[in-house]
C-alpha positions in Angstrom: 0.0 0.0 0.0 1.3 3.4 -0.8 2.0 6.0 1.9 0.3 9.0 2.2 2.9 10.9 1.5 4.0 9.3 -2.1 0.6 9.7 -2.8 -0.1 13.5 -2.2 3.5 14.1 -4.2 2.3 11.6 -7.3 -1.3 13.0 -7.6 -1.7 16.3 -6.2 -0.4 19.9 -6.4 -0.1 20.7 -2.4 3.4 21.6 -1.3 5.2 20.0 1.6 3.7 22.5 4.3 0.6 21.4 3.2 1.2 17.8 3.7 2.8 18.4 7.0 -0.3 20.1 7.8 -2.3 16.5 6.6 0.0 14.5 8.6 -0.7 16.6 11.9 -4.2 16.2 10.9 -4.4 11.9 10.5 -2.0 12.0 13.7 -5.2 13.4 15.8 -8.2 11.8 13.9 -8.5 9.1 15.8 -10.6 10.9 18.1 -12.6 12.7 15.5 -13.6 8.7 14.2 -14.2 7.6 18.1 -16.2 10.5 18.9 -18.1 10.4 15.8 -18.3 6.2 15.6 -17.7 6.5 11.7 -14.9 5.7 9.5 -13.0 8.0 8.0 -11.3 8.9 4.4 -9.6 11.6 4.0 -9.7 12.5 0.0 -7.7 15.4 -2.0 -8.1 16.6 -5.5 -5.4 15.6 -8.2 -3.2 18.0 -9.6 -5.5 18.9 -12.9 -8.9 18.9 -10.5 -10.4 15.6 -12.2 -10.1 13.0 -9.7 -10.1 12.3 -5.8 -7.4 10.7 -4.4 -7.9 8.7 -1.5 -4.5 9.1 1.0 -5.6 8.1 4.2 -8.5 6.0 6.3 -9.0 5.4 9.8 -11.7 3.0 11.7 -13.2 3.4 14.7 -12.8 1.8 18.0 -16.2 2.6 19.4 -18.3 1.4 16.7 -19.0 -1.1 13.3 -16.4 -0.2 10.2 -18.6 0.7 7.2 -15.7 -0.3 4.6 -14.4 -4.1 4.9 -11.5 -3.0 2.3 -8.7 -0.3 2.5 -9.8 2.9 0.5 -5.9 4.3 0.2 -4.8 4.7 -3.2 -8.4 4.9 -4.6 -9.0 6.9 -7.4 -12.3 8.7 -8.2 -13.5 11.1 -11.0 -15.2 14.4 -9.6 -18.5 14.5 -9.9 -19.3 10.8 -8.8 -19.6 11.7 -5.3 -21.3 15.3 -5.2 -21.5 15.6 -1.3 -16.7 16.0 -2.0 -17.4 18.3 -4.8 -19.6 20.9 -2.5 -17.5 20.8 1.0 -14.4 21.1 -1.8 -15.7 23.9 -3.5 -18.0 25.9 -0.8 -15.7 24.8 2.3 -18.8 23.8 4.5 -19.5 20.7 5.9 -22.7 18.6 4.0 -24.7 16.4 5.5 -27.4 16.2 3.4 -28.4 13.5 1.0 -29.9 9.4 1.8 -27.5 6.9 2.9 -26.2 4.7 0.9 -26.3 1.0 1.1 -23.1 -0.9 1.2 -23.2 -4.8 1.2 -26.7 -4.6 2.9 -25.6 -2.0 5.3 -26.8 1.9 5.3 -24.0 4.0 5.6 -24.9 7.7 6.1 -21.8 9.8 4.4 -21.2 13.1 5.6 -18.6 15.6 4.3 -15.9 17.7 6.1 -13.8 20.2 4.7 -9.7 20.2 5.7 -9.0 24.0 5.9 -5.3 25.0 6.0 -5.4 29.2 6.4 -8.0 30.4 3.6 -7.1 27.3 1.5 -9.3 23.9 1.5 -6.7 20.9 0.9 -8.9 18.3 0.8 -12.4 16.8 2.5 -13.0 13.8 4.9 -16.1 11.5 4.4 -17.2 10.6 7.4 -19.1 7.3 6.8 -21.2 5.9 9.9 -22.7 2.4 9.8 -26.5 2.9 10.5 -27.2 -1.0 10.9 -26.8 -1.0 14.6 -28.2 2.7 15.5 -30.5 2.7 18.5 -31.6 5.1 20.9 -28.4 7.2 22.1 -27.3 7.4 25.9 -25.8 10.3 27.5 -22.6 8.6 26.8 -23.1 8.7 23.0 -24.9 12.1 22.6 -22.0 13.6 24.3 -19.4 11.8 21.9 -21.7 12.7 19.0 -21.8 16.7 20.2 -18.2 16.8 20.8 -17.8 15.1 16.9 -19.5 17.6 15.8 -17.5 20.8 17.5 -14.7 19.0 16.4 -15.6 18.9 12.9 -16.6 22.6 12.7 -13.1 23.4 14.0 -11.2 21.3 11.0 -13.6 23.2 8.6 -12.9 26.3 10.1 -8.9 25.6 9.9 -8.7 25.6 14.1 -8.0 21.7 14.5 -5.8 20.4 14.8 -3.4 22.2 16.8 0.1 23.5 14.5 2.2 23.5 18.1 0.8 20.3 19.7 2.6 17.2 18.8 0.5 14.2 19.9 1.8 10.6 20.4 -1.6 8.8 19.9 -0.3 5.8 21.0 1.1 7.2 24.6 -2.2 10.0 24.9 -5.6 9.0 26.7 -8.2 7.6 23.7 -12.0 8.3 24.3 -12.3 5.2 25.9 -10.1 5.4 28.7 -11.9 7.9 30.0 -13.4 11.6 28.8 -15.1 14.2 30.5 -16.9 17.3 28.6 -16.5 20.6 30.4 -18.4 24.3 29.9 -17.0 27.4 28.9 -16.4 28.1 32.5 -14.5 24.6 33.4 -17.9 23.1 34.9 -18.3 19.2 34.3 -21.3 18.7 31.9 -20.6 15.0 31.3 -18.0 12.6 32.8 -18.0 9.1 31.3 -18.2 6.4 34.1 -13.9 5.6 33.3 -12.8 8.7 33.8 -15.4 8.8 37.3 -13.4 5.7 38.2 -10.1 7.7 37.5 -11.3 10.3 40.0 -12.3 8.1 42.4 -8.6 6.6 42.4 -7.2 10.2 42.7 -9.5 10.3 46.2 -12.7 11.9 45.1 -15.6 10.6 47.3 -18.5 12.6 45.2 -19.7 12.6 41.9 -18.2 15.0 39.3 -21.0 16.5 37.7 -21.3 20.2 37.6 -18.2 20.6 39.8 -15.5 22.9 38.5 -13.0 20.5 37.2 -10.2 22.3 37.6 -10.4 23.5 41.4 -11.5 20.0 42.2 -8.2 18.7 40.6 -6.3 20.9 42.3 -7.9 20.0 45.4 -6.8 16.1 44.5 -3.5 17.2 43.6 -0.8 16.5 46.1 0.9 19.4 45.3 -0.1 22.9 47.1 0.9 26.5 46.9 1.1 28.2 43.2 1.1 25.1 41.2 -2.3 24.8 42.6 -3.8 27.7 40.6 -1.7 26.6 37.2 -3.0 22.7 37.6 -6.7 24.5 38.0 -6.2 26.6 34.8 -5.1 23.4 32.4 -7.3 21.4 34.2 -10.2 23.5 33.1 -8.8 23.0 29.2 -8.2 26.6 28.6 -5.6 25.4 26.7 -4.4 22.3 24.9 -2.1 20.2 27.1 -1.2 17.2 28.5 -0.1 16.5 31.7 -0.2 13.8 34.8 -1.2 13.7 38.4 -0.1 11.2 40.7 -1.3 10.8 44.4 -0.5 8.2 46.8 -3.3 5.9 45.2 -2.3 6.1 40.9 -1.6 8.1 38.7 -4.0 10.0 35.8 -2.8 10.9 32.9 -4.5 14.3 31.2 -5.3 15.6 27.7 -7.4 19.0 27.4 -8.8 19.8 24.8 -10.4 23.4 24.0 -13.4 23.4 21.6 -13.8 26.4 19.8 -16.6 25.2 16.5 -17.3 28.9 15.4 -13.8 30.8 17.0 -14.9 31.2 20.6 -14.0 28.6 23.1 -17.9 26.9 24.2 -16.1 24.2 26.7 -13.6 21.5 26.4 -12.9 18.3 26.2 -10.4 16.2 28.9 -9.5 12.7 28.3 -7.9 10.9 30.5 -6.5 7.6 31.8 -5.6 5.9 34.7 -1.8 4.5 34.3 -1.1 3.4 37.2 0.1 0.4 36.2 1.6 1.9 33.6 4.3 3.6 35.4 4.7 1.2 37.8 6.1 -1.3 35.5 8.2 1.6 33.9 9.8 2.3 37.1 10.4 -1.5 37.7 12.2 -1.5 34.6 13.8 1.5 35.4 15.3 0.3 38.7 16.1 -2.7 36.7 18.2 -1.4 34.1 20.1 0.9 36.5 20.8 -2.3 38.2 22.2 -3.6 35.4 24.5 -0.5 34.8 25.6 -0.8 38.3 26.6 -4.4 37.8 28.5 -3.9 34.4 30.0 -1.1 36.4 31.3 -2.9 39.5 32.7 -5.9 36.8 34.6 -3.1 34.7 35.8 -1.8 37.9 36.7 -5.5 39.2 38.5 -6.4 35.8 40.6 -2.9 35.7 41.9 -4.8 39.1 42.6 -7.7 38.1 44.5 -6.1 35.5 46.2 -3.9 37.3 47.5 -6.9 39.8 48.2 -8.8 37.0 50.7 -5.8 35.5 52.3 -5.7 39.4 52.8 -9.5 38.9 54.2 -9.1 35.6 56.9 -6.4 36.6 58.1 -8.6 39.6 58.8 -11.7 37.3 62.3 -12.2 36.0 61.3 -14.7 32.8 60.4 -12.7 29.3 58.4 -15.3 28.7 56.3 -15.4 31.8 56.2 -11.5 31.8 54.7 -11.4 28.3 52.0 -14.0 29.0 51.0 -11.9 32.0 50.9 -8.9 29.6 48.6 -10.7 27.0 46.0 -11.9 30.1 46.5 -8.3 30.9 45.0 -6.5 27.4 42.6 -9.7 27.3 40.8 -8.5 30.7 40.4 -5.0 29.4 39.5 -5.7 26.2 36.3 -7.6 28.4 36.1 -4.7 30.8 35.6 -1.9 27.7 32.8 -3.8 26.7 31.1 -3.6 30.4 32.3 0.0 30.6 30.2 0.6 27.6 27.0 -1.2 28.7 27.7 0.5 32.1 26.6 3.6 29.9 23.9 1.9 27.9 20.0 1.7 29.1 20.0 -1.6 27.1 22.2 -5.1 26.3 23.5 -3.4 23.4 26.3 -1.2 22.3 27.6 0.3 19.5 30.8 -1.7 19.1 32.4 1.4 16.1 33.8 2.7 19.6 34.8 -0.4 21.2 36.8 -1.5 18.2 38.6 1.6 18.3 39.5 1.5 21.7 40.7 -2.2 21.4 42.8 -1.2 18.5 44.3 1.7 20.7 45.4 -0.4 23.1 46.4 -3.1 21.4 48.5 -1.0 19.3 50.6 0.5 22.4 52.6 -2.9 22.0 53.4 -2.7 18.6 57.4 -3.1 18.6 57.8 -1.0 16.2 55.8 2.5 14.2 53.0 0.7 13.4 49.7 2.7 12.7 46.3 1.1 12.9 42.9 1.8 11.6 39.3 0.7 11.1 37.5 1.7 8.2 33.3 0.2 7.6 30.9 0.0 10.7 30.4 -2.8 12.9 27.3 -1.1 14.0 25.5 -2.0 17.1 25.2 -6.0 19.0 23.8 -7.6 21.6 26.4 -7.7 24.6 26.8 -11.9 24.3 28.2 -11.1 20.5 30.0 -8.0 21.6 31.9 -9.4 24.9 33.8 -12.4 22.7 34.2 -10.3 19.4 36.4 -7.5 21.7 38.0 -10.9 22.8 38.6 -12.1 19.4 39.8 -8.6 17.9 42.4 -8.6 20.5 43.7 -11.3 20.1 43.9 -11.3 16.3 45.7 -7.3 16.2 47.6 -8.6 19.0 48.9 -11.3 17.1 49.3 -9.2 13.9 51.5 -7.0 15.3 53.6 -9.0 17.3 54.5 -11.6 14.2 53.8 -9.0 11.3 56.1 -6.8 11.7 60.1 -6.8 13.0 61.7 -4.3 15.4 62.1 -0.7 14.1 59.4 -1.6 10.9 57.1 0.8 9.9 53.4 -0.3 8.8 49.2 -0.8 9.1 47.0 -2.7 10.7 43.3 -2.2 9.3 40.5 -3.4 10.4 37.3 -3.6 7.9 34.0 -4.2 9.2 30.7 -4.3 6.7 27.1 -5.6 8.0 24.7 -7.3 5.1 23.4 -10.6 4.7 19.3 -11.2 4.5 16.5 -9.5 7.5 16.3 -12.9 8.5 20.2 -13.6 8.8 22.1 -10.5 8.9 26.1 -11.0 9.4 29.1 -9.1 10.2 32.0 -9.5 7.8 35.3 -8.0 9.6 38.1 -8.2 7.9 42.5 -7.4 9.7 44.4 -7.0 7.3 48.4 -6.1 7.9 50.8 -4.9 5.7 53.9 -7.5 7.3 56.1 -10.2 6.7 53.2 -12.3 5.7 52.4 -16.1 7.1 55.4 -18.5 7.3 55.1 -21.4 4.9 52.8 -24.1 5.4 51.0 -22.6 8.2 47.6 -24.0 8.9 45.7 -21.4 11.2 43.2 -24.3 12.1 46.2 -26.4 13.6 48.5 -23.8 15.2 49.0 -24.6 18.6 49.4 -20.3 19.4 47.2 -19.7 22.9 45.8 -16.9 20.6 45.0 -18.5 17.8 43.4 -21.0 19.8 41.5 -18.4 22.0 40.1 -17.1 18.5 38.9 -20.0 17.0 36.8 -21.2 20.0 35.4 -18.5 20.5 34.3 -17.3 16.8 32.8 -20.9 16.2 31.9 -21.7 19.5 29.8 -18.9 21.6 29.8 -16.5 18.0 28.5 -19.7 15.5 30.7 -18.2 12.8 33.9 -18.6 10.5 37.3 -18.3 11.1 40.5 -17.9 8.5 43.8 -16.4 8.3 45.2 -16.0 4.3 47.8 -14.3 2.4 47.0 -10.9 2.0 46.5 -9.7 -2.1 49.6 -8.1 -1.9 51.3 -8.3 0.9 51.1 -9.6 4.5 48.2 -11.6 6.1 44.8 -11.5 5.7 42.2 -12.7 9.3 38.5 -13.2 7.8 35.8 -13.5 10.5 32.3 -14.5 9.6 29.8 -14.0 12.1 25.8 -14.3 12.1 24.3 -10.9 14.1 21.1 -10.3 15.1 19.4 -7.9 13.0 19.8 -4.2 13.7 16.3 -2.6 15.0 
């Protein structure tokens, strides 16, 4: 299915303010299609003024869907549906006409003009399935009225608001809980959800024809000057949204203002109790600083083992025993930059670019002679269980190359490639060393060498990492390490 916004470029004329202005508008029609129990479409004229495209359709949550198919991408000439050609042309909303019958259900279409400033970009058909219409309750004449203000104000250019951004998915729908106010912040209607929100803020009455906003206040466990502030939003003189927690939940807000004809008549407030809600987050909150708290106590615990292991390594008389000390040494920090990253991370993941290039750094302080390293590609990020033994692996291979590379004195590079592909279902990480040394002695078998290093590599790249390990000539000169290694796709 095409996005909205390939559509509006293919077919119509409007400019990129206008379909920023489109996008703000589908972001918040959700509770135009709750409130009003219909589907919508939103339609705009083709370039020449022919045709209707059809860019957009939402469904209700409170009600039957009057279209089983999508209607995005349709196509119709003007003049087929008359009810788009007057809102279009006379920028008024029409209502009139019979319903029509759609698979043995009576739709009744109405027509809504999307001002922008003194232009009309395009209209919505509001289509409401008549086949299960019965006698309206409080609940439902309220949700029809507030459609209807709601409506006037997208004809009139007023809704939605240009300096609200709304996450729909995070904000109060009309089901969790909505409460229609007067012009002077006095409850006309509160739905029995948002009562039962109240009620877990500590109201003991009933809210209707209470001022909304002192009552709030009043629940609020806040006192003093916020106090009159909290009152004001409360009473949706303004659009916001905003929470209240007491000792019992917490209620998120959204106000509303409803202004049909350019003078605010009252408002509307959802709202929702997420209590829950923000419970869990601050489990996981607690959780995950837990986990950085524990990544940083194993950094700190591995720069000590480390930094015994060096005092060990100066107080041994055998070369040989001094530089096995010093290899155990870069192998614990190599492990220890990785848990100083996730230390820093709100997740298990880390964007190993800056880990590579640390490792590389270090490793390269024992080159014996000027040898310069880079890293050119991205590794990108990984989970921690890749990251941990790659940092391993790395080490141990630049380690390797530069120690057996290159001679005393020599000059040279050590580069370390990295490129991600592969398939959505089985992305992989290609990384590539590549020295420009004395090259591999003859008849060396990588697979078979008995190096410590060597050894440590290949367990761990097709053991814990499930991937591929060789070590070749390079092209032109020197050798060549190619590790293959399945990654979790990047999110």
């Amino acid at each position: 299915m095409p996005s909205m916004n390939e559509l509006v470029r293919q077919h119509t004329a409007l400019d990129d303010s206008d379909l920023e202005w489109l996008h703000l508008l589908v972001s918040e029609w959700q509770l135009l299609s709750d409130l009003s129990f219909a589907d919508l479409v939103l339609w705009v004229p083709t370039r020449d003024g022919t045709r209707y495209v059809s860019v957009a359709q939402m469904r209700p949550n409170t009600g039957p869907t009057s279209y089983q198919d999508d209607m995005v991408g349709h196509l119709v000439p003007r003049g087929r549906r008359p009810m788009l050609d007057v809102a279009l042309d006379e920028g008024r909303i029409v209502r009139e006409g019979d319903p029509e019958w759609r698979e043995e259900v009576p739709v009744r279409i109405e027509s809504i003009p999307v001002r922008r400033a003194a232009r009309v970009l395009g209209v919505i058909a509001r289509n409401t399935n008549l086949l299960t219409v019965r006698t309206p309750s409080r609940l439902e004449l309220t949700y029809l009225q507030s459609a209807s203000d709601l409506a006037q104000m997208i004809a009139a250019g007023s809704f939605p608001f240009p300096d609200q951004q709304v996450d729909m998915d995070a904000s109060p729908r009309v089901g969790d809980g909505l409460i229609r106010l007067d012009a002077d912040g006095i409850v006309q209607y509160a739905s029995p959800n948002a009562l039962s929100a109240y009620h877990r803020l500590g109201l003991a009455a009933d809210l209707l024809g209470h001022h909304l906003g002192r009552t709030t206040a009043e629940l609020a466990p806040t006192r003093g000057p916020v106090d009159e502030a909290l009152a004001k939003v409360a009473s949706g003189w303004a659009p916001r949204e905003f929470e209240i927690e007491s000792a019992d939940g917490v209620i998120q807000f959204r106000a509303i203002p409803l202004k049909p004809k350019g003078t605010r008549i009252g408002s509307l407030v959802l709202l929702r109790d997420v209590t829950e809600l923000r419970r869990r987050e601050r489990e996981l909150m607690t959780k995950d600083a837990t986990i950085r708290e524990i990544h940083h106590r194993v950094k700190n615990n591995l720069q000590t083992v480390a930094a015994l292991l060096r005092l060990q390594a100066r107080r041994i008389e055998s070369e040989r025993g001094r530089e096995a000390l010093e290899e155990a040494v870069r192998r614990v920090g190599s492990i220890a930059i990785v848990h100083e990253t996730l230390s820093q991370n709100l997740d298990e993941r880390v964007e190993f670019d800056e880990i590579a290039d640390r490792v590389l750094a270090m490793v390269a302080e024992i080159s014996p002679g000027k040898v310069t390293g880079r890293r050119s590609g991205r590794f990108g990020i990984l989970d921690a269980e890749v990251a941990t033994p790659l940092s391993m692996v790395l080490t141990e291979v630049l380690q390797n190359a530069l120690e057996h590379g290159f001679r005393e004195g020599e000059t040279g590079t050590v580069e370390v490639t990295a490129v991600r592909g592969g398939t959505s279902k089985e992305a992989r990480l290609l990384v590539t060393v590549q020295d420009d040394g004395v090259g591999l002695p003859a008849g060396f078998d990588p697979h078979r060498s008995g190096n410590l290093g060597l050894q440590i590599v290949r367990t761990l790249v097709e053991g814990e990492l499930g991937g591929t390990f060789d070590m070749v000539p390079a092209p032109e000169r020197g050798t060549q390490v190619i590790l293959d290694i399945p990654v979790e796709t990047q999110k």
